[in-house]
Backbone bond lengths (Angstrom), bond angles and torsions (degrees), N, CA, C in turn:
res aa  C-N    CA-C-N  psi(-1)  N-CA   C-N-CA  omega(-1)  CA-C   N-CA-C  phi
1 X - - - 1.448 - - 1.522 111.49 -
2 X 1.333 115.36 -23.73 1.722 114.91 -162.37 1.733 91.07 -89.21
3 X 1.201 113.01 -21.33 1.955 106.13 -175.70 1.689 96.76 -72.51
4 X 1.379 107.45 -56.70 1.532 104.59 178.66 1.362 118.27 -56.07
5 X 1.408 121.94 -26.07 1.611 111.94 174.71 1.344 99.55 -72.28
6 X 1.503 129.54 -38.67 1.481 117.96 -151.86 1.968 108.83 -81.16
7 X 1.497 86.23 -14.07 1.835 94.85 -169.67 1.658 84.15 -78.35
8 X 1.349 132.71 -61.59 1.503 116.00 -166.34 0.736 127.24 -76.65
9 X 1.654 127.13 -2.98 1.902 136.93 155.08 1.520 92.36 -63.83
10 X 1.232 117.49 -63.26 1.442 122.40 172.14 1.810 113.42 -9.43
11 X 1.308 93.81 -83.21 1.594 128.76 -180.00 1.620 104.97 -31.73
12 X 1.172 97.62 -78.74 1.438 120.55 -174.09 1.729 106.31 -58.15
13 X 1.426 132.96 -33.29 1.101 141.78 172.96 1.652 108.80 -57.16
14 X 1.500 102.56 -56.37 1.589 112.82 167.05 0.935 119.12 -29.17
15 X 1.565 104.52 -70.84 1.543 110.07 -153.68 1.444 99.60 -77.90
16 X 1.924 132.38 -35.33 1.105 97.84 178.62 1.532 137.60 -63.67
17 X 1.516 101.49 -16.32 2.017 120.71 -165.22 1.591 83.17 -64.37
18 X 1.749 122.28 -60.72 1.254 111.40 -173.77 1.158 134.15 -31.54
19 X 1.516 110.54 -52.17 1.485 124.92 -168.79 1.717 96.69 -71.15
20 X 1.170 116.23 -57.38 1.414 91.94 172.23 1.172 146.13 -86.22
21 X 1.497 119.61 -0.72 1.959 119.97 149.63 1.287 102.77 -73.09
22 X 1.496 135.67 -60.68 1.104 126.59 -154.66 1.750 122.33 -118.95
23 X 0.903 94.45 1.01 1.781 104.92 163.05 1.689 96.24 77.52
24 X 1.374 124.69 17.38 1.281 118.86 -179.34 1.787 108.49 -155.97
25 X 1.332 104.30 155.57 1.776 77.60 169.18 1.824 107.63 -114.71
26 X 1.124 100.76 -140.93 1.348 96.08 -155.98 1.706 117.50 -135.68
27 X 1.365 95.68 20.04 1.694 120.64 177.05 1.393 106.08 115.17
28 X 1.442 117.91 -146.35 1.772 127.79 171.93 1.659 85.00 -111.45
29 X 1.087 142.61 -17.55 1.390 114.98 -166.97 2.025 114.44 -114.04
30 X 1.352 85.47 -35.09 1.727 88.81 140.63 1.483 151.09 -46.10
31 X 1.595 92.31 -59.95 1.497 109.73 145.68 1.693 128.05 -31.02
32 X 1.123 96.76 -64.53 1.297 106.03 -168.36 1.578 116.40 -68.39
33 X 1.464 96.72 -36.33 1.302 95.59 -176.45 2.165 122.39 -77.86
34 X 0.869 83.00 -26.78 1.566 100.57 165.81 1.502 109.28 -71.11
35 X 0.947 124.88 -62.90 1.521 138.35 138.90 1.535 120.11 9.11
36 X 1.337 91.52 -57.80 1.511 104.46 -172.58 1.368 125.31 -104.35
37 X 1.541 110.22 -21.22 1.003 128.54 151.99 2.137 127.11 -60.55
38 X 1.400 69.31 -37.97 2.049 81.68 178.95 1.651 100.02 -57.74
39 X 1.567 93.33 -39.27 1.634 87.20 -151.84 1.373 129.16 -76.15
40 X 1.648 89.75 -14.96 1.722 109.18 175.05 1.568 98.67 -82.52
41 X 1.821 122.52 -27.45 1.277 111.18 -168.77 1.650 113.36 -75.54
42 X 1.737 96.56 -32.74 1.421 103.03 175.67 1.359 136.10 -66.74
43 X 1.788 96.02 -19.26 1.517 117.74 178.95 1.503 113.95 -79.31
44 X 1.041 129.56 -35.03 1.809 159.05 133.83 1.558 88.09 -11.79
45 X 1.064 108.73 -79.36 1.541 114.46 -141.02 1.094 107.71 -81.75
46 X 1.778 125.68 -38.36 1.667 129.23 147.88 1.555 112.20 -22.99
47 X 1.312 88.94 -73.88 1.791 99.84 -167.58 1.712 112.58 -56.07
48 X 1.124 121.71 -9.37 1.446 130.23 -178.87 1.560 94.87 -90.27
49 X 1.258 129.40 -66.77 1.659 125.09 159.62 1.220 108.47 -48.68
50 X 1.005 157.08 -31.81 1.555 133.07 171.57 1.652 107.42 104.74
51 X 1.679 111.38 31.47 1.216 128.60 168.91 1.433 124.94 -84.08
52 X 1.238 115.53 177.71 1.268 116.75 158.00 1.583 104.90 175.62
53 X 1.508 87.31 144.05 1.734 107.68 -162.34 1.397 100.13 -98.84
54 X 1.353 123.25 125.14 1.560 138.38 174.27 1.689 115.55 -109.52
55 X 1.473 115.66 128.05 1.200 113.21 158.24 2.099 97.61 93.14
56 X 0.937 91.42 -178.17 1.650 113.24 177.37 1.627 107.70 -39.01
57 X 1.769 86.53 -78.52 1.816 107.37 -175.61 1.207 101.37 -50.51
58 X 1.164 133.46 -64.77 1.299 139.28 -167.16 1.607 124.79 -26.92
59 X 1.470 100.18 -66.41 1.642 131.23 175.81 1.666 92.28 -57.46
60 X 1.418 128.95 -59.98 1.495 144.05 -174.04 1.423 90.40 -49.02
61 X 1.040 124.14 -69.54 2.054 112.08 -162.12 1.523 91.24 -60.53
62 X 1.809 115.96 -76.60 1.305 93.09 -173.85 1.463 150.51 -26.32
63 X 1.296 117.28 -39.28 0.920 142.91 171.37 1.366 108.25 -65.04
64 X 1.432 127.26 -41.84 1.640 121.38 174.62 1.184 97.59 -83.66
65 X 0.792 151.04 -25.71 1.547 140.52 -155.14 2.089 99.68 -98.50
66 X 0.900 112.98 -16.27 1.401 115.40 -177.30 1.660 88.32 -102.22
67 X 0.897 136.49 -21.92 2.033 129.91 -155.22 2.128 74.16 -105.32
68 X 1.147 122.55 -73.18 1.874 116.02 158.57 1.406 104.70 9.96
69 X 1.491 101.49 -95.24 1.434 121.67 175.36 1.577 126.88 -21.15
70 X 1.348 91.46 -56.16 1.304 102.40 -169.42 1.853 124.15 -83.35
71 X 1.510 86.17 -22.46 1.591 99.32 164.42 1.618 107.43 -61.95
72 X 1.464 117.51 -49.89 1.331 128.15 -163.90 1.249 105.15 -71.63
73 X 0.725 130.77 -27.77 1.896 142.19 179.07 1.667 99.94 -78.84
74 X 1.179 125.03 -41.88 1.384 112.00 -177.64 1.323 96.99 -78.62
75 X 1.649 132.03 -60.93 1.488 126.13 -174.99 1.885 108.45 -31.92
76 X 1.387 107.51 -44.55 1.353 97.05 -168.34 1.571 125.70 -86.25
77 X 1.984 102.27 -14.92 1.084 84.03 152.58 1.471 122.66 -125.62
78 X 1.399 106.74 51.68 1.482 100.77 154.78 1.850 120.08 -98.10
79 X 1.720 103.07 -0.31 1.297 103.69 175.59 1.610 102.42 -90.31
């Protein structure tokens, strides 16, 4: 049950980071994968501040806020 929660925090993490770097997202498998990537990046970067994400919302920001990141890191270095 905890892989299937983490793939649709995943999901949903995606598609929101998309909509707000790039005003679009990036399929269901794009999504997700950014998604999932954010969420380990955001979880990284919590735990280095001395955070921790509880409950639904919690995992959900983290998770956008690391997939954020990671959008912004590719924009800057794909220029």
């Amino acid at each position: 049950m905890s892989l299937l929660y983490f793939l649709l925090i995943g999901l949903a993490a995606g598609f929101i980071a998309g909509k707000v770097m790039r005003g679009a997202g990036f399929g269901l498998l794009g999504n997700l994968l950014v998604g999932i990537v954010g969420a380990l990046i955001g979880g990284f970067l919590f735990g280095l501040l001395g955070l921790h994400a509880y409950g639904l919302i919690g995992n959900l920001v983290t998770a956008t806020l690391g997939a954020i990141i990671l959008l912004w890191i590719a924009a800057k270095a794909k220029k």
